[in-house]
C-alpha positions as CSV (number, residue, x, y, z in Angstrom):
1,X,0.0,0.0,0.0
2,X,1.3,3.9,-0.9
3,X,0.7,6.5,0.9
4,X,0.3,10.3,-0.3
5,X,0.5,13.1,1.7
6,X,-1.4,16.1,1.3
7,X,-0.2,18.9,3.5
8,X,-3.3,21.6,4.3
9,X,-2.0,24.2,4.8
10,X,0.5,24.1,1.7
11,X,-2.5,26.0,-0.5
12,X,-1.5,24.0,-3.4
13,X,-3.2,20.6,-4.3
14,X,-2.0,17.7,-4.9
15,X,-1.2,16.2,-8.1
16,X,-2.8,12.6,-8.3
17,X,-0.8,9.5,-7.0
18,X,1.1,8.4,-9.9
19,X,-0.6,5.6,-12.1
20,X,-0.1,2.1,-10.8
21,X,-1.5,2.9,-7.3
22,X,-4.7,2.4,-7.9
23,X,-7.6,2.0,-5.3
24,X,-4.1,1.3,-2.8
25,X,-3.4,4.3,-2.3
26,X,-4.0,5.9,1.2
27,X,-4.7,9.7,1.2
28,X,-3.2,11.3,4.9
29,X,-4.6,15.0,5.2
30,X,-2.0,16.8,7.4
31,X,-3.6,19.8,9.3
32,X,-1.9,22.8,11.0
33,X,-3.0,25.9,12.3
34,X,-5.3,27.9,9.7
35,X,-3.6,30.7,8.0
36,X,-4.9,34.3,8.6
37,X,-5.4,37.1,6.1
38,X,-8.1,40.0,6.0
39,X,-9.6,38.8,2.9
40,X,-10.9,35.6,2.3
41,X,-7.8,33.5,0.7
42,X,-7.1,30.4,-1.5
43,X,-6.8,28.1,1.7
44,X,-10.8,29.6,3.0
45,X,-12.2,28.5,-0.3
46,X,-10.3,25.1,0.0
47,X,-11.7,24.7,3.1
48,X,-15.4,26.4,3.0
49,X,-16.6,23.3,3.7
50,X,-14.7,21.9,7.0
51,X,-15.7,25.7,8.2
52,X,-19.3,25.1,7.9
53,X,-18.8,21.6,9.7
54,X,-17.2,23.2,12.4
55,X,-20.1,25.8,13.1
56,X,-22.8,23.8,12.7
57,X,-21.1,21.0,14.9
58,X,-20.0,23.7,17.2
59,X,-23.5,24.8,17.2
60,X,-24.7,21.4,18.0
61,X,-22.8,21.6,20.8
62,X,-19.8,19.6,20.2
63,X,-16.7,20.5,22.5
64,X,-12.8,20.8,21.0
65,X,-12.5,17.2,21.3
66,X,-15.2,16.1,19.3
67,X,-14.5,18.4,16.8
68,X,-10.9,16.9,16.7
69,X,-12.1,13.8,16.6
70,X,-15.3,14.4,14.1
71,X,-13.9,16.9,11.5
72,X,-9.8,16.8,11.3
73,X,-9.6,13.0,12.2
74,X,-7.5,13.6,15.2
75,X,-7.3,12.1,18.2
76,X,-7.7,15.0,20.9
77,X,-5.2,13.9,23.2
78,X,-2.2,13.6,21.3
79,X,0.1,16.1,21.0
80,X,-2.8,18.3,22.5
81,X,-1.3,21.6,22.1
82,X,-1.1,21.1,18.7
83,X,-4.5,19.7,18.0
84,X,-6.3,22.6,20.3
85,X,-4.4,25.1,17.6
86,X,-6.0,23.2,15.0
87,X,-9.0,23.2,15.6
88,X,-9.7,26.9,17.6
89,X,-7.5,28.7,14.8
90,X,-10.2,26.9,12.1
91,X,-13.0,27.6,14.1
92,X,-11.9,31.2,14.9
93,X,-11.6,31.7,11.0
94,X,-14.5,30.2,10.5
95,X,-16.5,32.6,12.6
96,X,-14.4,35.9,11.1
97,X,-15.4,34.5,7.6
98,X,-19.1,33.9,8.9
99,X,-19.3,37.4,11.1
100,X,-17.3,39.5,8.2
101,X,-18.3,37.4,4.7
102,X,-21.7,36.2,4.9
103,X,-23.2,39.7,5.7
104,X,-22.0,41.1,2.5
105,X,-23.0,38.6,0.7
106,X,-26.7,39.4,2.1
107,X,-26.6,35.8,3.5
């Protein structure tokens, strides 16, 4: 089995894995922090999606953990510093992107 690596926060996807993989290869989604800009960026239209997971989960009223665990496929209490920046710096730019965005867009 092959393995490819696709780094989030790189901005850039992925070519796909090279022919002769197949249905064997294993796609690993690496998350780190979320980027921050003023406007809404490459990486925020990437991820509009896990954004709107994370607020309706959060609105739900999932806790950190669970959204480790539910949206980034991480297990909360590994490396815990790392995963609590995960997940609050998505969730923060989620809610900029929802308080700032949406309302321009009438939404």
């Amino acid at each position: 089995m092959s393995t490819v690596v696709q780094l989030a926060w790189s901005g850039a996807s992925l070519p796909p894995p090279p022919a002769g993989l197949g249905e064997q290869a294993t796609v690993v989604h690496l998350w780190g922090a979320c980027p921050w800009s003023e406007t809404l960026s490459d990486y925020d239209r990437a991820h509009i999606s896990t954004y709107a997971r994370l607020l309706y989960d959060e609105s739900e009223g999932a806790t950190d953990d669970d959204l480790a665990r539910m949206v980034f496929h991480l297990n909360p209490y590994s490396n815990r510093p790392r995963v609590q920046r995960i997940v609050r710096s998505h969730l923060r730019r989620a809610h900029w992107i929802a308080d700032t965005l949406f309302p321009m867009l009438g939404w």
